[in-house]
C-alpha positions in Angstrom: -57.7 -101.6 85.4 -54.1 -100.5 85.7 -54.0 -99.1 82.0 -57.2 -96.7 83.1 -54.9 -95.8 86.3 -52.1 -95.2 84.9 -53.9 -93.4 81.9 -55.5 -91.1 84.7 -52.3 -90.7 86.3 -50.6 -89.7 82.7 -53.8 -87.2 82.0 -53.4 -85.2 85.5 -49.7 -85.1 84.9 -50.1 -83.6 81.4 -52.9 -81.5 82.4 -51.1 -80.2 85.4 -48.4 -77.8 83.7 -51.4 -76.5 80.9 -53.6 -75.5 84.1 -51.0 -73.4 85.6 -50.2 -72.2 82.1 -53.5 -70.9 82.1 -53.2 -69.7 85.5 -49.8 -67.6 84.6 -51.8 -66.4 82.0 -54.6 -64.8 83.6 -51.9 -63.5 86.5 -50.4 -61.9 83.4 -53.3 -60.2 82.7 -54.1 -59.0 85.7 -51.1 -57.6 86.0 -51.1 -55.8 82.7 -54.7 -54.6 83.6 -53.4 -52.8 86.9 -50.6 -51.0 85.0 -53.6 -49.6 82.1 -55.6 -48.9 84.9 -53.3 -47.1 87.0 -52.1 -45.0 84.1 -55.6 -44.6 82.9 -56.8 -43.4 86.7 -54.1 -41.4 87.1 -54.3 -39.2 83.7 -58.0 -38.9 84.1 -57.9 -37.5 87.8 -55.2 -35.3 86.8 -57.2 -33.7 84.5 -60.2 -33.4 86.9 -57.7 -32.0 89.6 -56.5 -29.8 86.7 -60.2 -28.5 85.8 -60.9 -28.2 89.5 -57.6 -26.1 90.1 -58.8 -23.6 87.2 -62.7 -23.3 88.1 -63.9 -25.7 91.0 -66.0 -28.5 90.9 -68.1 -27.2 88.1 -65.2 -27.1 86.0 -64.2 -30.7 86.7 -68.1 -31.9 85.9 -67.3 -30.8 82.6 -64.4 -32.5 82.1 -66.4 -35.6 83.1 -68.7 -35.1 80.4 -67.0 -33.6 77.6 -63.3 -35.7 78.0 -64.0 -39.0 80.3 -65.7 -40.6 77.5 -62.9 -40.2 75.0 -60.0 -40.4 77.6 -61.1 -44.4 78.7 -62.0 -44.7 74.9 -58.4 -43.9 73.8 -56.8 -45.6 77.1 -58.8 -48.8 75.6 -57.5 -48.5 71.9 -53.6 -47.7 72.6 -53.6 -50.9 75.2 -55.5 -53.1 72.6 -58.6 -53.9 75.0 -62.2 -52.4 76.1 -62.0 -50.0 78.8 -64.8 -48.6 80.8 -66.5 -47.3 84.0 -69.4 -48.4 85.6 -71.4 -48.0 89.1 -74.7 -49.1 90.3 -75.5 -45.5 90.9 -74.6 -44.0 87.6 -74.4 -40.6 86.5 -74.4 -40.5 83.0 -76.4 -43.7 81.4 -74.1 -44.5 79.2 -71.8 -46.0 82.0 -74.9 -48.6 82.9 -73.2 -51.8 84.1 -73.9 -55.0 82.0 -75.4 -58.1 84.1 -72.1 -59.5 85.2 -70.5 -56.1 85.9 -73.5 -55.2 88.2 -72.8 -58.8 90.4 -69.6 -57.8 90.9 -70.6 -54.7 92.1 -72.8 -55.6 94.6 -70.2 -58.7 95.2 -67.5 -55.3 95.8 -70.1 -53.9 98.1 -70.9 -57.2 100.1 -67.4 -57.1 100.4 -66.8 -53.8 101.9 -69.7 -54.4 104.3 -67.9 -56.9 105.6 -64.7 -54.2 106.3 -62.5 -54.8 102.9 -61.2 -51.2 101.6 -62.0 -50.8 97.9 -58.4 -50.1 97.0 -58.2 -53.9 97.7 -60.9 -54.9 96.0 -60.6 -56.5 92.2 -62.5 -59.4 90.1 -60.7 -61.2 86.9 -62.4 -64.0 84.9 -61.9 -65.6 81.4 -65.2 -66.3 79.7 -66.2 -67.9 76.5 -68.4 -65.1 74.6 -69.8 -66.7 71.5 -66.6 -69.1 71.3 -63.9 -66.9 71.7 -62.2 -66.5 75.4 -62.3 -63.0 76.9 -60.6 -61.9 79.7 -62.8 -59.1 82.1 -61.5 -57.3 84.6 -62.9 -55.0 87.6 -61.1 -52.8 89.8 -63.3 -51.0 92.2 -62.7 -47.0 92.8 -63.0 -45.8 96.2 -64.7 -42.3 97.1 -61.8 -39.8 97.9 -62.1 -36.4 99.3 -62.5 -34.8 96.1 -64.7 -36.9 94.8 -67.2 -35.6 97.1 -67.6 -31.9 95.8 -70.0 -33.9 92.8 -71.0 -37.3 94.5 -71.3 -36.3 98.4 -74.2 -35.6 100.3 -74.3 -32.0 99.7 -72.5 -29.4 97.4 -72.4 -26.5 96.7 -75.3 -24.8 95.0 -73.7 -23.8 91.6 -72.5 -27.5 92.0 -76.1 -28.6 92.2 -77.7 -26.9 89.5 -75.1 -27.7 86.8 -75.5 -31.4 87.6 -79.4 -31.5 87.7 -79.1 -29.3 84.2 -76.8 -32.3 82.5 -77.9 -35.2 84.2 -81.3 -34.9 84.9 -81.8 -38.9 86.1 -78.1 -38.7 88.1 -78.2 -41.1 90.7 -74.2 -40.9 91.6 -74.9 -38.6 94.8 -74.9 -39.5 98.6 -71.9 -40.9 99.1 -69.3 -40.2 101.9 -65.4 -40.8 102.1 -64.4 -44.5 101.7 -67.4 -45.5 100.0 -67.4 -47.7 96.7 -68.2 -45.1 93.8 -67.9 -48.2 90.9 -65.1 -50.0 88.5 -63.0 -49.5 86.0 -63.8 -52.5 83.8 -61.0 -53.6 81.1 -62.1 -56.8 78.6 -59.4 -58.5 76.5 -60.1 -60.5 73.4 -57.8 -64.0 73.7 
């Protein structure tokens, strides 16, 4: 009986340091993931402020389809993990949210019923994925002022037509200020 004790006492004391091992690790992580994501964010709405500063809103939509693509694409590659965006009102189909990135959207938006601000609001795990660890990582993104020329309750006409003409099924409109518009998601191979 006292060798089991003290051979559970010896386990817990081993596994003790390896648990917040893994722990620092994934706090690692998620720090690394805010600075991609912050650099990421803020390149891409500098170009959309960029496009809207040149032509309006119609401008930016463009940039949104013709460069968002390949900027989160590239972001991804040069910081050696998977970056996307997601919603579970999406504009353009491509940005559909997988099963677990659509419960932690509605998880974000429990949330934020319940008074969180999106700016807050972020989900890390580390899965197994056909036995290899992966780390995923949500941030949500909050609706700001601009945002709401393409994805508020009304805009402007020419603002209108150009988005039913491109995305005929586009289901990214009605929101107001503070609202949750999705997540950037960032996976990481381990």
């Amino acid at each position: 009986m006292k060798k089991i004790a003290l051979s559970l006492a010896l386990s817990a004391i081993v596994l003790a340091p390896i648990t917040s091992i893994a722990q620092q690790s994934q706090d690692e992580l998620v720090q690394e993931s805010h600075q991609i994501i912050q650099k990421f964010a803020k390149g891409l709405k500098g170009e959309l402020m960029a496009a809207m500063k040149k032509g309006g809103p119609v401008n930016a939509i463009n940039v949104c389809k013709d460069k968002a693509m390949d900027l989160t694409d590239a972001a991804g590659k040069d910081n050696g993990v998977t970056l996307s965006r997601t919603s579970l009102k999406i504009r353009n189909p491509k940005n559909a949210p997988q099963a677990w990135e659509k419960a932690i959207l509605e998880q974000f938006e429990a949330r934020k019923s319940k008074g969180e601000s999106p700016k807050k609001m972020e989900f890390s795990e580390i899965v197994d994925v056909d036995g290899k660890k992966q780390f995923r990582y949500m941030k949500a993104m909050g609706i700001g002022k601009p945002c709401l020329n393409c994805h508020g309750e009304k805009a402007l006409p020419a603002v209108e037509v150009t988005l039913s003409k491109l995305y005929p099924d586009d289901k990214a409109r009605g929101y107001n200020l503070g609202d949750i518009r999705g997540a950037i998601v960032l996976i990481k191979d381990l």
